[in-house]
DSSP file (Angstrom, degrees, kcal/mol; ACC not computed):
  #  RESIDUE AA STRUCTURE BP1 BP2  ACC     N-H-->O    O-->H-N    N-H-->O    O-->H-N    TCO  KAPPA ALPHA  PHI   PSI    X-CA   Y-CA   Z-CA
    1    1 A X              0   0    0      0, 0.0    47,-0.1     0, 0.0     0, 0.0   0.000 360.0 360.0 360.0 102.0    0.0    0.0    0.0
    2    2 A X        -     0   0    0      1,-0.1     4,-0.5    46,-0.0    46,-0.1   0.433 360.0 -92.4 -52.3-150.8    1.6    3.3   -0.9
    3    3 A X  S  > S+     0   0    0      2,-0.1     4,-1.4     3,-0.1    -1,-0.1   0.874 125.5  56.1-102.9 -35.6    0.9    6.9    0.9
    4    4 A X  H  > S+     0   0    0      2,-0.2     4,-3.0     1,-0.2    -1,-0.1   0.884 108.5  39.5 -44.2 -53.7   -1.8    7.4   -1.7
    5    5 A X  H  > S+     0   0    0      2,-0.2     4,-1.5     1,-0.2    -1,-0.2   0.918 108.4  67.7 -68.0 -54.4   -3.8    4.4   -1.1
    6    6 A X  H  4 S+     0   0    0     -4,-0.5    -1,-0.2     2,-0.2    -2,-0.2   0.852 108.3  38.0 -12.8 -66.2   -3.1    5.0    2.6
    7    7 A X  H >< S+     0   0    0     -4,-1.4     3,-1.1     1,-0.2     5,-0.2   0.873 108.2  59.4 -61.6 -61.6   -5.3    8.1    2.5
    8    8 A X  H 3< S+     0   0    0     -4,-3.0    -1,-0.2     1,-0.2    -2,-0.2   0.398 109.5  40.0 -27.9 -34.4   -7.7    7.2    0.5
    9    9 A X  T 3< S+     0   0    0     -4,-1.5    -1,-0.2     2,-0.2     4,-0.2   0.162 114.5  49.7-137.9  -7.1   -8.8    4.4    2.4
   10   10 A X  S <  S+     0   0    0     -3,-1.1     4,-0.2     2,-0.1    -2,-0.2   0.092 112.9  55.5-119.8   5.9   -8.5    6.1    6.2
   11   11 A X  S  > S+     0   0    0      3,-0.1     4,-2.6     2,-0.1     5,-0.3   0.525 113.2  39.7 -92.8  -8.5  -10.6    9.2    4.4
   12   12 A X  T  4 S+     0   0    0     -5,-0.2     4,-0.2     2,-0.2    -3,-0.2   0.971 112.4  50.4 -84.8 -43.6  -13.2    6.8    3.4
   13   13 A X  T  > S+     0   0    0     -4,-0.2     4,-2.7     2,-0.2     5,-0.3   0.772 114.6  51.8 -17.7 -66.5  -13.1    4.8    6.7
   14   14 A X  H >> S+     0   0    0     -4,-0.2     4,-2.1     2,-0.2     3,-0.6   0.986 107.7  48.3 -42.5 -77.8  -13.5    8.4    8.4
   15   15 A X  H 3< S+     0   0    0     -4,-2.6     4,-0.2     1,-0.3    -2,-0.2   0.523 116.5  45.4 -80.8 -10.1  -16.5    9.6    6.2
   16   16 A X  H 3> S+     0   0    0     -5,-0.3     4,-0.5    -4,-0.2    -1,-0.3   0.918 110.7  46.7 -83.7 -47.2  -18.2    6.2    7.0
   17   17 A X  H XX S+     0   0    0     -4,-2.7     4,-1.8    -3,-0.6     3,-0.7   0.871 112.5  65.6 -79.2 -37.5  -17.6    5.9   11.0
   18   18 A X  H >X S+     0   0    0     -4,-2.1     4,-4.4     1,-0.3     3,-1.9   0.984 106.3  37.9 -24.0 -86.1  -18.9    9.9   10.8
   19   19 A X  H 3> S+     0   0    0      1,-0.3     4,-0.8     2,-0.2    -1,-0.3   0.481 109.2  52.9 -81.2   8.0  -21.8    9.2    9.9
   20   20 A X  H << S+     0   0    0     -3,-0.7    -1,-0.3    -4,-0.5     4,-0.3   0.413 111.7  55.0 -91.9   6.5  -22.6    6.3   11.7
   21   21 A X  H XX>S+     0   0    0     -3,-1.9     4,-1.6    -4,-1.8     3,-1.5   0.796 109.3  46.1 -66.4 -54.8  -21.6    8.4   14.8
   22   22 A X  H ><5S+     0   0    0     -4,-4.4     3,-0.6    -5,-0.4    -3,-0.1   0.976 114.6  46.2 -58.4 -46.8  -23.9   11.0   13.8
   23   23 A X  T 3<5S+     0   0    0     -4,-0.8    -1,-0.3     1,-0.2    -2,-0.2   0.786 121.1  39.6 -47.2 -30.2  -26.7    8.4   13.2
   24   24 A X  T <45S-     0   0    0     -3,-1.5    -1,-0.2    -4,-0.3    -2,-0.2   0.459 107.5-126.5-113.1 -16.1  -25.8    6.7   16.6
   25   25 A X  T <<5 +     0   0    0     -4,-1.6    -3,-0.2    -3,-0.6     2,-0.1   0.934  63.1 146.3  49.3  38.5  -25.3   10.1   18.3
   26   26 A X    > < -     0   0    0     -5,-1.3     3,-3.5     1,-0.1     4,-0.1  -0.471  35.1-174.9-121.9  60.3  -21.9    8.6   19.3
   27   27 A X  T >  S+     0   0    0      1,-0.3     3,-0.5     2,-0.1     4,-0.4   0.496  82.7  51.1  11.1 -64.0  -19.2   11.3   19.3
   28   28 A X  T >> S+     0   0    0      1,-0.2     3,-2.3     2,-0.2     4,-1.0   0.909  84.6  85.1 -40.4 -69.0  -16.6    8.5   19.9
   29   29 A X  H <> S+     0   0    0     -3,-3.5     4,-0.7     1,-0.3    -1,-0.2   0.457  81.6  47.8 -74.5 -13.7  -17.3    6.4   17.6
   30   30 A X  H X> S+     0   0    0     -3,-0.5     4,-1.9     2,-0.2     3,-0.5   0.823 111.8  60.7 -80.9 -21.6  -15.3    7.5   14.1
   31   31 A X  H <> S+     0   0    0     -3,-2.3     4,-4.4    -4,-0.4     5,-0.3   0.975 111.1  34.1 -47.3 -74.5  -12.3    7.8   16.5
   32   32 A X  H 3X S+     0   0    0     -4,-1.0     4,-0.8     1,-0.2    -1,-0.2   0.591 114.6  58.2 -71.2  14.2  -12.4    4.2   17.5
   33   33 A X  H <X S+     0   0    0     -4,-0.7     4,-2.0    -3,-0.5    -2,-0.2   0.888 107.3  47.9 -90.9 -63.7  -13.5    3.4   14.0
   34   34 A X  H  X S+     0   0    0     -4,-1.9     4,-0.6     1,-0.2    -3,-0.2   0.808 112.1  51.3 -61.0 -49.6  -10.2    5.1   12.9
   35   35 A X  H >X S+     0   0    0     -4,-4.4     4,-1.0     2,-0.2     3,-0.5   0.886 105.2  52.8 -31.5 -55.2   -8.0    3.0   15.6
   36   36 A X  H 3< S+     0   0    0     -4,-0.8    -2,-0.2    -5,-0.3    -1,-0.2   0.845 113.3  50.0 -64.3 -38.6   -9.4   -0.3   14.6
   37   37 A X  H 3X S+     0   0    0     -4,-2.0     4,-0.9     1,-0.2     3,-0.4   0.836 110.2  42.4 -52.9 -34.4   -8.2    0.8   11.0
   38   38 A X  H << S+     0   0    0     -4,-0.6    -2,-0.2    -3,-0.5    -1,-0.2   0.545 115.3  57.7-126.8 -12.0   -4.9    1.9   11.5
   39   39 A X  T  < S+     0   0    0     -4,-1.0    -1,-0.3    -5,-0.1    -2,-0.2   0.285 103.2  51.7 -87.4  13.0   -4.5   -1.6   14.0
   40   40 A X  T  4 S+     0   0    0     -3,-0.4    -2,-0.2    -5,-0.2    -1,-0.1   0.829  95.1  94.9-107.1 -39.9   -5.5   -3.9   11.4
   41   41 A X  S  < S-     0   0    0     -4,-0.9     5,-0.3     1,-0.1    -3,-0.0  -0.081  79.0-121.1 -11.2  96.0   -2.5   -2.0    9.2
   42   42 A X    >>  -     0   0    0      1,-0.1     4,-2.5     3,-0.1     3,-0.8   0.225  32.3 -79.8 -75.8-153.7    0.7   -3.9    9.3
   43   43 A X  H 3> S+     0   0    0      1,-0.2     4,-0.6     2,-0.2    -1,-0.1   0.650 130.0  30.4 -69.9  -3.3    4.6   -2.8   10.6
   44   44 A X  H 34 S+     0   0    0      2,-0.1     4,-0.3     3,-0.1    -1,-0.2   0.598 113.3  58.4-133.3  14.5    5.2   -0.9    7.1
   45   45 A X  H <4 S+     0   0    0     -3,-0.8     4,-0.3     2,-0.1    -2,-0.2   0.690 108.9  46.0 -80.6 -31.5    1.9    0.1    6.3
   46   46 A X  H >< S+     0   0    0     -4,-2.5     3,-1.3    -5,-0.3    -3,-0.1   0.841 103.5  67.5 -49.7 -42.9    2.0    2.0    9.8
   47   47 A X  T 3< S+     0   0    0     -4,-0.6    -1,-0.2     1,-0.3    -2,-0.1   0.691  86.0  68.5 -50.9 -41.6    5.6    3.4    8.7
   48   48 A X  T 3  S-     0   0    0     -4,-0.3     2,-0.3     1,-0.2    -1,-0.3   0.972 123.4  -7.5 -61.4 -62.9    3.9    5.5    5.9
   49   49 A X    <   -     0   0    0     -3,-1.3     2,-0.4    -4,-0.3    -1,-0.2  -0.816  62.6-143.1-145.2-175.2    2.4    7.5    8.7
   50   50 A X        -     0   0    0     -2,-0.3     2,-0.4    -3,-0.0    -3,-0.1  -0.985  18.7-174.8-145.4 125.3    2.1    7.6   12.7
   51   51 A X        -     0   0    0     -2,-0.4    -2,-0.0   -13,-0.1   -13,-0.0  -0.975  36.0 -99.3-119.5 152.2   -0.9    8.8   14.4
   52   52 A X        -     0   0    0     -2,-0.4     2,-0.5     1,-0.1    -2,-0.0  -0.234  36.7-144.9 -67.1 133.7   -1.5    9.2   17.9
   53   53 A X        -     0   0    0      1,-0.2    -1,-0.1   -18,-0.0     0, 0.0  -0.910   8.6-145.0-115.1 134.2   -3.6    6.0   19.6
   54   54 A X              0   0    0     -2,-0.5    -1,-0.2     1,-0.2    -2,-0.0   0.720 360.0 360.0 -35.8 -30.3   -5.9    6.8   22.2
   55   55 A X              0   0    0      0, 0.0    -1,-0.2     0, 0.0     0, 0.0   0.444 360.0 360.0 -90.5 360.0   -5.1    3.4   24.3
């Protein structure tokens, strides 16, 4: 997975968990949505970029 693909695919992840937060009225939930993404992601797929994890 390049940095392109990367993006693509944790803005899309984002604009899903969004709106099933808004539906749910569950602030939270595109945050841990976004976690659970970027832990399924292996050691050089992380390497492309490093985001803070809440846990």
């Amino acid at each position: 997975m390049n940095f392109d693909e990367f993006r693509i695919e944790m803005e899309a992840s984002r604009r899903v968990a969004v709106e099933e937060a808004r539906s749910a009225r569950y602030s939270q939930l595109a945050l841990n949505r976004l976690c659970e993404l970027y832990e399924r992601f292996d050691a050089e797929e992380r390497a492309i970029i490093r985001i803070p994890h809440p846990g």
